[in-house]
N, C-alpha and C positions, 0 to 999 in steps of 0.2 A: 788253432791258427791265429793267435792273438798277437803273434809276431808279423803278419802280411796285414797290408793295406786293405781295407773295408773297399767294395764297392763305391758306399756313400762318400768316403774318401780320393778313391780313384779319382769319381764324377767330380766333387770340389777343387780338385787340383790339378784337370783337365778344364775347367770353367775357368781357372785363373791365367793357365795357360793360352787354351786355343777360345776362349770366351765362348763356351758350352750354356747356351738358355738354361735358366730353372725348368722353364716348360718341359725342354728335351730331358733334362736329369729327370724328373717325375716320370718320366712318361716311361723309363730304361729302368728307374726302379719298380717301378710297377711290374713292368714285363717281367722283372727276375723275382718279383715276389712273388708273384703269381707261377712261375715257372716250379720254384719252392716246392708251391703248393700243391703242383700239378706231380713233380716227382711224387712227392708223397702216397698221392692216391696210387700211380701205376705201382708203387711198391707194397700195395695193401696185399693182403693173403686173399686168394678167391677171387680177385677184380681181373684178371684176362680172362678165365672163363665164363664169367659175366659179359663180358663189354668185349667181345670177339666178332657176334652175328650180326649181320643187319639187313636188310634189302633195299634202304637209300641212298643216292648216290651225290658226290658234288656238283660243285660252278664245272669241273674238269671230266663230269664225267667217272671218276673215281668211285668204288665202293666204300660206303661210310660207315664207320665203326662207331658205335657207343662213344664208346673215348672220345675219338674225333669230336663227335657231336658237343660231349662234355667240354672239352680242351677249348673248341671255341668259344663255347656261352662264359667259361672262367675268364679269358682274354676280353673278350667284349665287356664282358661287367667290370671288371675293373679297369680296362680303358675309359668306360663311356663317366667315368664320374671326371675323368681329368680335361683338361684343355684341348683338345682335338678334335680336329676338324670334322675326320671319318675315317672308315676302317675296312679297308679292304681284308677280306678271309677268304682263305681257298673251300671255305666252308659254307659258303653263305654266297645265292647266284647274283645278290645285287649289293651295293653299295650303301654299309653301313652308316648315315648322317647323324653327328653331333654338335655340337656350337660352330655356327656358321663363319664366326670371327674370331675361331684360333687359330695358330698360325702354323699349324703342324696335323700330318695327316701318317697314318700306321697302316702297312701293308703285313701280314701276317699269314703262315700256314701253323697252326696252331699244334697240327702234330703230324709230324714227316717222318714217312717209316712205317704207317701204322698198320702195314700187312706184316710185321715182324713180330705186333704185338703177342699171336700165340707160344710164338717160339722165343721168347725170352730174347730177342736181338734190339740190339738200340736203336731210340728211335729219339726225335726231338723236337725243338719248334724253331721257325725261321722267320726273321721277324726284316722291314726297313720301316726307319722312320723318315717322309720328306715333309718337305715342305709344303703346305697347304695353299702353295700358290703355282699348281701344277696343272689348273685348266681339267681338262679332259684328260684324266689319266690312263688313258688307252692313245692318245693321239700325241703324248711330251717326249721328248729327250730325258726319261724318269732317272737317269743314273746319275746324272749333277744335279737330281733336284733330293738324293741323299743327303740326312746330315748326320745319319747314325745306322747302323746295321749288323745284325749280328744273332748268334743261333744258342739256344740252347740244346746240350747234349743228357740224355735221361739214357748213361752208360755206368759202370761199375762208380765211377764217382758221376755229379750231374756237374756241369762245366757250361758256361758262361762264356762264350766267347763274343768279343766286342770291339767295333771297331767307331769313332765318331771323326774318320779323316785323318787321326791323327797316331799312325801306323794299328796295329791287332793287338789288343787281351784279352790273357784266359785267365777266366777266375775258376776258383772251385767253390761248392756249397758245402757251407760246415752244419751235417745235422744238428749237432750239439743247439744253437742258436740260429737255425735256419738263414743265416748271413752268408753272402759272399764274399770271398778272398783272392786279392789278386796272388797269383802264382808265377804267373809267366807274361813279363811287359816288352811288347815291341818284340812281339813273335816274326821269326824270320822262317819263309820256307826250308831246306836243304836243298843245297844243288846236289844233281848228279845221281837222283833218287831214282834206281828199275824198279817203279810198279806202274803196271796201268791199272784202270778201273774202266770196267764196261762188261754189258748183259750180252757176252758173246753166241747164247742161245738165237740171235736176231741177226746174227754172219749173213744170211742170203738174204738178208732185207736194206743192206748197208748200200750207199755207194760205192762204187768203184776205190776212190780216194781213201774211204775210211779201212776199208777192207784192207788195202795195200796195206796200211800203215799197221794195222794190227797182225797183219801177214808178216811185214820185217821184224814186229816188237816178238813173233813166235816163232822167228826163226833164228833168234840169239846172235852168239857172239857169232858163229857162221854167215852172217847174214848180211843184209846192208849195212844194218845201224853198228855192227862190231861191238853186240854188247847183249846177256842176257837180260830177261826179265821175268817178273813174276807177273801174276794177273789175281787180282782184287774185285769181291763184289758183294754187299754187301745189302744191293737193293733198299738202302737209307742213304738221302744226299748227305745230311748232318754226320754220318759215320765216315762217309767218303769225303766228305772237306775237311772234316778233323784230322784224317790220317794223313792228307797233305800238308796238313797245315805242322805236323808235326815231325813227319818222314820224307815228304816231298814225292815228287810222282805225276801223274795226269789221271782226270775222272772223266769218261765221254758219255754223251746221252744223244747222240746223234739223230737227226731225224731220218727216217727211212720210207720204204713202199707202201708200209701197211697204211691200212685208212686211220684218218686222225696220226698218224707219227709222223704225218710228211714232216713238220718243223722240231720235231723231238717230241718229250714229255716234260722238260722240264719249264715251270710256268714261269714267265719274265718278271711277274711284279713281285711276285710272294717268296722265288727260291732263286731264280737268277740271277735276277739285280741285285739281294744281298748278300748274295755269295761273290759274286763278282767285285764287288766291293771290298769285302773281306779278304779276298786270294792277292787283289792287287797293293792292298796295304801292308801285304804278309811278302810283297817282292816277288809275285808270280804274274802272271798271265789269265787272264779269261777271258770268252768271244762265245 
């Protein structure tokens, strides 16, 4: 891939551009070196049947896998040597602190997906980076206090996608030199995509509103909308933004009846916010 622009690249001529901090570039290389890393392991021979069982659970409530556990202690340790603030994990029930007066702070789920881990399906990490002047990060307006955001995908290639404001890139990683390559700049959704994404196994838990809507999207060209569709599920957010981001479509996580889904499952600081980020820079929509 020594014909595409380097990551390192990207970041320098994104900094001359939209004036990208060193701090921010460090902090987005880190994360993809470390992701590197991380592919590597999930690809060892023997490592899922290892690192499958466990009986602790996250900040979310979630059951936690080996991996998991692993995936965060690699993110943390090589966060905590750079400039930043803290480090929010879906992995860890409180609030990572490091240098008090740097000016940037990492929200991260360090590996998304990882009930797919048995079954050889993709899984990833979701990462935003704000601003370290965000007060009480439960109580801000977190999504203008982004200044980078962006997921890695551990699928047939491992993929890089990144967003710092200034529209969506997807890189690829070249084993060869464990480097990343931009591939595709200034990712645009497709209009006029029939796929939806949603765990239709939860139909009698939905609202009224939601139900309808996936009642027209399955009742095809017959129907309100005058138009077929497929349905998508793939139980990884990373796999479901990617295929938007490349095919176009809608992904729902709706909140429903059951106890704990009143507001959905998806978490606001670690998978919403940076995907929202990303969907919107890519020309779509998110809420």
């Amino acid at each position: 891939m020594t014909s595409e622009i380097s990551l390192e690249q990207h970041l320098a001529l994104t900094a001359k551009r939209s004036g990208v901090h060193e701090d921010l570039a460090s902090i987005l290389r880190v994360i993809a070196s470390t992701g590197a890393k991380l592919a590597k392991l999930i690809a060892r021979p023997g490592l899922p049947a290892q690192l499958v069982d466990t009986s602790s659970t996250n900040a979310d409530g979630d059951i936690q896998k080996p991996l998991d556990i692993l995936s965060h202690n690699l993110f943390v340790e090589a966060l905590g040597k750079l400039p930043v603030t803290l480090i929010a994990s879906e992995e860890c029930n409180e609030l990572i602190e490091f240098d008090a007066d740097a000016s940037l702070s990492v929200a991260i789920d360090p590996l998304d997906g990882s009930s797919n881990i048995e079954t050889n399906t993709s899984i990833g990490t979701v990462f935003s980076v704000l601003s370290a002047d965000t007060g009480n990060l439960f109580e801000r307006n977190l999504g203008d206090m982004q200044k980078a955001a962006g997921f890695l995908f551990y699928g047939p290639q491992t993929r890089l996608i990144l967003t710092c404001g200034d529209g969506t890139h997807s890189f690829v990683l070249d084993p060869e030199d464990d480097k990343f390559y931009r591939v595709s700049d200034a990712l645009r959704i497709p209009a006029g995509q029939h796929e939806f994404a949603i765990n239709t196994s939860n139909y009698r838990f939905w609202d009224d509103s939601v139900r309808y809507f996936i009642d027209d999207c399955i009742a095809g060209e017959s129907g309100p909308l005058g138009e077929d569709f497929n349905m998508r599920w793939n139980a990884s957010l990373v796999a479901e933004a990617y295929r938007i981001l490349v095919r176009g479509g809608v992904f729902l996580y709706p909140g429903d009846s059951r106890p704990g889904y009143e507001s959905g499952r998806l978490r606001l600081l670690y998978e919403a916010l940076p995907l929202a980020f990303i969907i919107e820079q890519s020309g779509g929509l998110a809420s």
